[in-house]
Z-matrix of the N, CA and C atoms (Angstrom, degrees):
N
C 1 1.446
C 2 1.536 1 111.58
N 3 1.094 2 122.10 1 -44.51
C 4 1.313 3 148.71 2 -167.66
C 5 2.047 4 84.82 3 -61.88
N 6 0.916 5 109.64 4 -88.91
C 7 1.932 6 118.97 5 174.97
C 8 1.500 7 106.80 6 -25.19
N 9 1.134 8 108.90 7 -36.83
C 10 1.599 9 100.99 8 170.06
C 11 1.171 10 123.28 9 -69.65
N 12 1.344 11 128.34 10 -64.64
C 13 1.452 12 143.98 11 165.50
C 14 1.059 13 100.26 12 -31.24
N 15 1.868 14 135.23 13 -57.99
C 16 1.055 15 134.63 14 -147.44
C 17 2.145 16 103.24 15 -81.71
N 18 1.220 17 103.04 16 -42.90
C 19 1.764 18 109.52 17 156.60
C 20 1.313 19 110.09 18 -62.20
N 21 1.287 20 144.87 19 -49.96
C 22 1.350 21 124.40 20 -169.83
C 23 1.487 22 107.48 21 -58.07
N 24 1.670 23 112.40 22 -58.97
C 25 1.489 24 104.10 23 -161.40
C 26 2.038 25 111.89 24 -75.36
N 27 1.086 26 98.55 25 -9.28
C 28 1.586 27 111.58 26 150.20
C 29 1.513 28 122.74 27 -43.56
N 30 1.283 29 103.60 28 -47.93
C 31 1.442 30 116.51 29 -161.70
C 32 1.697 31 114.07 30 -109.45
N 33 1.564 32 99.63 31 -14.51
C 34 1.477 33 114.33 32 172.37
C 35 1.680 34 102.24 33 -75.38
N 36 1.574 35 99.73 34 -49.15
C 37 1.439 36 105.55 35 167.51
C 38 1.703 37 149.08 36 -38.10
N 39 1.687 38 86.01 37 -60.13
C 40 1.547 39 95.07 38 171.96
C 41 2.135 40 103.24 39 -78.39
N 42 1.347 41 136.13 40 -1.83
C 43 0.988 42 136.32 41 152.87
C 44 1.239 43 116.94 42 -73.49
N 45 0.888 44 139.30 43 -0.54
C 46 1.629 45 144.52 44 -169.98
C 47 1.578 46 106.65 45 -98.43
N 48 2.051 47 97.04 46 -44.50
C 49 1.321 48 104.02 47 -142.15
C 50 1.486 49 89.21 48 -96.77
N 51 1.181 50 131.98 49 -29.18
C 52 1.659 51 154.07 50 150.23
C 53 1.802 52 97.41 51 -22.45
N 54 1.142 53 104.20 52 -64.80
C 55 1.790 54 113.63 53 -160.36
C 56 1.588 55 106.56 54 -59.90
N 57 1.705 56 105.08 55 -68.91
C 58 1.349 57 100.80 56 149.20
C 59 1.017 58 153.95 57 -50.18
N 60 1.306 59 132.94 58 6.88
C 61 1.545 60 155.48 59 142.79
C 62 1.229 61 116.34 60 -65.22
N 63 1.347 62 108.01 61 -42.28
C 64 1.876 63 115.53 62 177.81
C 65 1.483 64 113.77 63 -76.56
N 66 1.886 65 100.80 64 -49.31
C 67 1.422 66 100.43 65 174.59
C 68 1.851 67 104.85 66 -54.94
N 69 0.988 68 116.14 67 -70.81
C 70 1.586 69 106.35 68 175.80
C 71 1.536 70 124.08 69 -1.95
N 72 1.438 71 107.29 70 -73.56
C 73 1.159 72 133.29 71 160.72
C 74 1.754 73 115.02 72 -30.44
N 75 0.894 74 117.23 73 -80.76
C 76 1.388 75 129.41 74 -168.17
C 77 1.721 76 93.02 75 -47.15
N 78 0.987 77 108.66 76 -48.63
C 79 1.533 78 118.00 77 -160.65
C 80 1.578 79 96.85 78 -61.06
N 81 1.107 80 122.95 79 -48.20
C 82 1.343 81 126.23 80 171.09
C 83 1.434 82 136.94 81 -57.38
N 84 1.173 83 94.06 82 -17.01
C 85 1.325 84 106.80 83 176.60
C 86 1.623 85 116.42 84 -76.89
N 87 1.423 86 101.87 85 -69.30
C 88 1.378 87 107.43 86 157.92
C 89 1.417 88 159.60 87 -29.95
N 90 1.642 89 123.41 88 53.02
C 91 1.689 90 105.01 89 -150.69
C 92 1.346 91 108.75 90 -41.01
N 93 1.476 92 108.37 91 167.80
C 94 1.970 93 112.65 92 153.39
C 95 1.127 94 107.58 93 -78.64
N 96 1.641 95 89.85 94 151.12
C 97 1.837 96 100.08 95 -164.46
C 98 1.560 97 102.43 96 -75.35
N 99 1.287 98 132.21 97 -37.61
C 100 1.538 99 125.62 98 159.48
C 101 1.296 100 114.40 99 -27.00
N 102 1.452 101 127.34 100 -54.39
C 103 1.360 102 128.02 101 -160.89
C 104 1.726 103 113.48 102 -57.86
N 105 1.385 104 109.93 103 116.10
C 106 1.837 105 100.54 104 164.51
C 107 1.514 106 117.10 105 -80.16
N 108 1.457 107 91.69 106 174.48
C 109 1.844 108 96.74 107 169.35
C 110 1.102 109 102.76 108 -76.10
N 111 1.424 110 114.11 109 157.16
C 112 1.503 111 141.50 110 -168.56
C 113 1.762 112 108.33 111 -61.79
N 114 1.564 113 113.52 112 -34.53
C 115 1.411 114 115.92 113 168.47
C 116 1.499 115 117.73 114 -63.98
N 117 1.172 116 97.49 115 -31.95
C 118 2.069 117 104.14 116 -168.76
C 119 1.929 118 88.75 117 -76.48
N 120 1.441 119 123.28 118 -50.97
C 121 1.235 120 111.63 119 -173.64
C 122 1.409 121 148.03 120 -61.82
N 123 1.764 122 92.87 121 -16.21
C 124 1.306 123 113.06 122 -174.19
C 125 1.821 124 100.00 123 -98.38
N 126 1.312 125 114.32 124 -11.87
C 127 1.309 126 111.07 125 163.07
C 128 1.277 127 119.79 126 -55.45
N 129 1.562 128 97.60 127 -74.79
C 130 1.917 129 117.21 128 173.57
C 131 1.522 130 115.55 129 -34.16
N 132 1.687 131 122.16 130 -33.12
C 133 1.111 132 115.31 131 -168.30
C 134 1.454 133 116.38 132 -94.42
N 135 1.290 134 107.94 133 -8.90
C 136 1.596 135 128.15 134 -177.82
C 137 1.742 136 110.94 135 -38.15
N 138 1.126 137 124.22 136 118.24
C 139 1.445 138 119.79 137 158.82
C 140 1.451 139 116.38 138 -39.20
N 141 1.831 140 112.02 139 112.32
C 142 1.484 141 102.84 140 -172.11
C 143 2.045 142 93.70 141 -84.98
N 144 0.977 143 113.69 142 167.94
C 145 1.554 144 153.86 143 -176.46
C 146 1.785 145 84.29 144 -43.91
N 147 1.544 146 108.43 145 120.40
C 148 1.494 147 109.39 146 159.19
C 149 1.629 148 124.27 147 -84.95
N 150 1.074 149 96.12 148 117.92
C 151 1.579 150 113.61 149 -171.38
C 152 1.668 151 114.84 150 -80.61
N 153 1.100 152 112.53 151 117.75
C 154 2.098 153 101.40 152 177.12
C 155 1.394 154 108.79 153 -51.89
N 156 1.200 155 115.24 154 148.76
C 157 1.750 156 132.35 155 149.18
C 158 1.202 157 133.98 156 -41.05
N 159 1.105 158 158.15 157 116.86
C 160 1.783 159 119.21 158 129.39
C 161 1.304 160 101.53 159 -125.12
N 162 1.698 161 90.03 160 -174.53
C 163 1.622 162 118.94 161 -156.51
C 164 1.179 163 101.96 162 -111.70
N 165 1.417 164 123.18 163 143.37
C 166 1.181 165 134.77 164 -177.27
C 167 1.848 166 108.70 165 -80.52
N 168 1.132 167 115.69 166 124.74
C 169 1.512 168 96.85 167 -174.52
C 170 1.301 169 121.65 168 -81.41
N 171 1.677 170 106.91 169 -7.92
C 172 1.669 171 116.08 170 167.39
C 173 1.517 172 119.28 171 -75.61
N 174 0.967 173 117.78 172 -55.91
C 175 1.096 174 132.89 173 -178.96
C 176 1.440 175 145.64 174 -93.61
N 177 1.368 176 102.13 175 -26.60
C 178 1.579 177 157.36 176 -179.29
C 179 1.481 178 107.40 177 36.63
N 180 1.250 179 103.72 178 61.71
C 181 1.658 180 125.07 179 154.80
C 182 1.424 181 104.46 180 -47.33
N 183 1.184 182 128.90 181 -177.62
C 184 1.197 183 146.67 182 135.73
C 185 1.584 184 117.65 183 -138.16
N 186 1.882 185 89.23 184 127.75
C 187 1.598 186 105.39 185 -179.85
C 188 1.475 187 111.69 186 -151.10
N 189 1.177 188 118.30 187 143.17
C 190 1.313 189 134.73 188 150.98
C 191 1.765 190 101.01 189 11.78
N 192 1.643 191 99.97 190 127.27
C 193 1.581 192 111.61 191 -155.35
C 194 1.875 193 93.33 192 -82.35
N 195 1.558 194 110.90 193 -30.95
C 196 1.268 195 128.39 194 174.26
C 197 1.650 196 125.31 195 -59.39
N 198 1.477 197 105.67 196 -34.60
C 199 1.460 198 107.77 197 179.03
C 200 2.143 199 96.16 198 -97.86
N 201 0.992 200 116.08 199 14.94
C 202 1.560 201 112.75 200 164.83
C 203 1.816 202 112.57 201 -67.85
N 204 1.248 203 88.03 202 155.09
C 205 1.812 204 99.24 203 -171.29
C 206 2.013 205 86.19 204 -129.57
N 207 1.391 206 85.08 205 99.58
C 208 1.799 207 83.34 206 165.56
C 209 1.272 208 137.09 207 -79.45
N 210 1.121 209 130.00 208 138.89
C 211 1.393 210 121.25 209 -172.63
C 212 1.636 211 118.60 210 -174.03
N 213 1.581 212 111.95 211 120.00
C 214 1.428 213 135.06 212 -174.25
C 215 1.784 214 84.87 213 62.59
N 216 1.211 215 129.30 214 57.31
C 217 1.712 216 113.49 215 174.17
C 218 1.030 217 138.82 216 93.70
N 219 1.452 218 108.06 217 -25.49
C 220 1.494 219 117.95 218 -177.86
C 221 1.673 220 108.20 219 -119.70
N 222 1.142 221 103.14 220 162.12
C 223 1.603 222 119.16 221 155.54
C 224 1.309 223 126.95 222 -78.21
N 225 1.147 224 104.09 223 134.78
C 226 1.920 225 101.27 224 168.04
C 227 1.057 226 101.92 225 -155.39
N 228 1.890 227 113.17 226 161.72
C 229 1.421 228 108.04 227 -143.78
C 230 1.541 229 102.84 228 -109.91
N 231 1.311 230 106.11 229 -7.32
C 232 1.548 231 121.63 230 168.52
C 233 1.626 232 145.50 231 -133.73
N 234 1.323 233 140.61 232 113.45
C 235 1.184 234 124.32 233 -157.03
C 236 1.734 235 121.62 234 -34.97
N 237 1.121 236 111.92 235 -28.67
C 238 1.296 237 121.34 236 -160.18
C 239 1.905 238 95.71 237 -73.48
N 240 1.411 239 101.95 238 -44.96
C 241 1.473 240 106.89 239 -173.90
C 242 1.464 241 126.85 240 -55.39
N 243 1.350 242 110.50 241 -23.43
C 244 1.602 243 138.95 242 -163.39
C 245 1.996 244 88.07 243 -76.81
N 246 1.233 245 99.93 244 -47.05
C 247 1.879 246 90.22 245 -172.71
C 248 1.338 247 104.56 246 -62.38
N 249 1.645 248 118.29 247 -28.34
C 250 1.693 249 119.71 248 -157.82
C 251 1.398 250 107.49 249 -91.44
N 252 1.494 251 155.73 250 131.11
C 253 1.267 252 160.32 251 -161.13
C 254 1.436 253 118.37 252 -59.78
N 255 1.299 254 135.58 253 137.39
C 256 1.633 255 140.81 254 -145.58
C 257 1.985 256 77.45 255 -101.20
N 258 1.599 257 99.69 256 120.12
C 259 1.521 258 119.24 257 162.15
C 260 1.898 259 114.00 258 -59.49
């Protein structure tokens, strides 16, 4: 009795370990559909362009030298700030 038990879970075994070998397999085959090609990724990850700073003279944020609103000399980071007096 004992020889039986001891072949079945033998054979339950190497069926187990069989299945998961294939599943493995299969899985590999398949990319994930999320995944891009290697050209599209190395785009996205590219260091974008360093942009200068400035300081808001009202408030004295610091932002992007491009989204500044100049006026009488200074920067400020919002129309509203330009009426209110540079700190």
């Amino acid at each position: 009795m004992s020889r039986i038990l001891f072949w079945l879970l033998l054979i339950g075994l190497v069926v187990m370990a069989v299945r998961a070998k294939l599943k493995g397999l299969g899985a590999r085959r398949q990319p994930p559909l999320d995944r891009q090609p290697p050209q599209q990724q190395r785009r996205e990850t590219s260091v974008p362009a360093i942009e200068t700073m400035t300081q808001c003279a009202h408030c004295g944020i610091h932002f992007p030298a491009s989204e500044a609103i100049h006026a009488d000399g200074h920067d400020y980071c919002s129309p509203g700030h330009v009426r209110l007096p540079p700190q």
